[in-house]
C-alpha positions, -999 to +999 in steps of 0.1 A: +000+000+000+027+022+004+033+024-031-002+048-030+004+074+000+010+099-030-025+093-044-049+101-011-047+131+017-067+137+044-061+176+041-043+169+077-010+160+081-009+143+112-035+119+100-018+115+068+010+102+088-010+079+112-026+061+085+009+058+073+024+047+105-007+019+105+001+008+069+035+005+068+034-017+105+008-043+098+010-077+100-017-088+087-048-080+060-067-057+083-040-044+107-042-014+096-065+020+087-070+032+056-082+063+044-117+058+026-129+090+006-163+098+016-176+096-020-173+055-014-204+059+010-241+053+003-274+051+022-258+073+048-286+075+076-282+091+110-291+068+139-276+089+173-251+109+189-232+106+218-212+129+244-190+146+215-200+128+186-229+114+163-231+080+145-244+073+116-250+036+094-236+041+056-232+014+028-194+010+020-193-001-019-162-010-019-157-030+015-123-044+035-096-062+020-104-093+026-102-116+001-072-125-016-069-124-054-048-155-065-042-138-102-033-104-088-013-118-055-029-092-034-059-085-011-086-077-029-118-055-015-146-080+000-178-056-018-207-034-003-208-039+038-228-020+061-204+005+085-210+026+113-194+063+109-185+081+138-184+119+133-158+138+156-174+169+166-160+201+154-128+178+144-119+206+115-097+214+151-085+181+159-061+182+185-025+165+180-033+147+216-061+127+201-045+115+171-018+099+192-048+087+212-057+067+179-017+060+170-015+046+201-044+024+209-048+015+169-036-021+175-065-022+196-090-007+177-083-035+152-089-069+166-113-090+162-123-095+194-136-057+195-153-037+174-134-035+141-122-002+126-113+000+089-106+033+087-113+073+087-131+099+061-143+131+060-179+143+057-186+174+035-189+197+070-149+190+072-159+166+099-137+134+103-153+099+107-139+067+122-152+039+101-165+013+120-180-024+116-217-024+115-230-044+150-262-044+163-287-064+183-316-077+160-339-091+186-375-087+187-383-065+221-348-069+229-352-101+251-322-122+260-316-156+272-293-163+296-275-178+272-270-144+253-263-126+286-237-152+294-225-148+251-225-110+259-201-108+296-179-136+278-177-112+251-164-080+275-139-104+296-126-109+260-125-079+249-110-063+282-081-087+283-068-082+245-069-044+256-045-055+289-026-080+268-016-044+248-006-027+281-037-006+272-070-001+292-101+017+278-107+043+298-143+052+295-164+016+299-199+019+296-228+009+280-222+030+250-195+016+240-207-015+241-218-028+202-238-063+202-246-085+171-269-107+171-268-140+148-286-177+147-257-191+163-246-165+194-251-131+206-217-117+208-204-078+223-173-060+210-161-029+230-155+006+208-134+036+215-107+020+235-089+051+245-108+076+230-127+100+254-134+133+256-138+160+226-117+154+195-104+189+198-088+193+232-054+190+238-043+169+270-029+179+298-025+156+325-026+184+353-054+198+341-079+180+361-102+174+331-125+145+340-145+130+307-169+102+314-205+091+320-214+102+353-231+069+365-201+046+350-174+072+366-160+049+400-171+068+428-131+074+442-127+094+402-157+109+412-145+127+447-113+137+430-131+154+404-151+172+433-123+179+453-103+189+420-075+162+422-063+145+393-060+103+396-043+076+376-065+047+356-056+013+359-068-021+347-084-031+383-124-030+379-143-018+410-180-027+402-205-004+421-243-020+424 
């Protein structure tokens, strides 16, 4: 792929550059994020938004690389998928911290056992999107077994330990991030936005005191410090509050 980073831009630098760095350190066919023009997008339909962002479902034509053409000896594009694009908020000023939010946690962002990201384009506002597999739970009324509830936690444990395995942790768990797909053979979960919290535009400072979360999934000790304007430290412990 590196023969092409002459033939796309992001119009930003620094993402130019992290696609790059994804690119040229992959091991294998979807290790890695690609920039996907926003043209390559149809049926885009808004379905919510969330603390500093909105998501929406689009039909990518082309699809992943995913299947390997024998006659051309490379990965060819799989065809039309349905994708969940995440618009950054006012991300026309996306800081430098955040994209080394992605860089860092993009190994992460990848894997199969969480929710797959292929990639990031732009809307025509100048936003930026983070292109996302499509997962959803297609129940009637939304009742699970306890089969599917058990599918679902074994799903998080998963999920949770390939983030630890990376020396990573997610930083903002809750239900949210959560995205559930539903088949005839198992209801699965795959945590999204490992790492990435708080707007797209603000630059991190670690004695700022900044706390970003959902109030009700904040543990109670990160919420006195916040009151009492003290900065903490996350860790990969879980404290569950009930």
């Amino acid at each position: 792929m590196k023969e092409n980073f002459f033939y796309w831009t992001s119009e930003n630098k620094e993402i130019d550059e992290l696609i790059r760095h994804t690119q040229l350190n992959a091991f294998q066919t979807c290790d890695y994020l690609e920039w996907i023009p926003f043209e390559k997008f149809e049926m885009v339909k808004y379905i919510g938004n969330g603390g500093f962002c909105s998501i929406y479902s689009a039909l990518w034509m082309e699809g992943p690389r995913w299947n390997w053409d024998d006659g051309a000896q490379e990965w060819a594009q799989a065809g039309p998928m349905t994708v969940a694009l995440k618009r950054l908020d006012n991300s026309q000023k996306i800081s430098s911290s955040y994209i080394n939010q992605i860089k860092t946690y993009h190994k992460c962002l990848q894997s199969a056992l969480l929710a797959e990201t292929f990639g990031i384009t732009k809307d025509p506002t100048s936003n930026y999107m983070i292109v996302m597999k499509y997962q959803y739970l297609d129940r009637h009324n939304g009742i699970l077994s306890w089969k599917d509830i058990i599918d679902i936690l074994q799903g998080i444990a998963r999920g949770l330990e390939r983030i630890h395995i990376e020396g990573k942790i997610h930083r903002n768990l809750h239900g949210g991030n959560l995205f559930i797909e539903d088949d005839e053979i198992l209801t699965d979960a795959r945590i999204s936005d490992v790492g990435l919290y708080g707007p797209c535009y603000y630059h991190e400072n670690k004695n700022s005191g900044q706390v970003y979360g959902v109030l009700p999934y904040i543990a109670l000790v990160h919420k006195f410090c916040f009151l009492q304007k003290k900065n903490f430290l996350f860790r990969t412990c879980v404290t569950i509050n009930s």
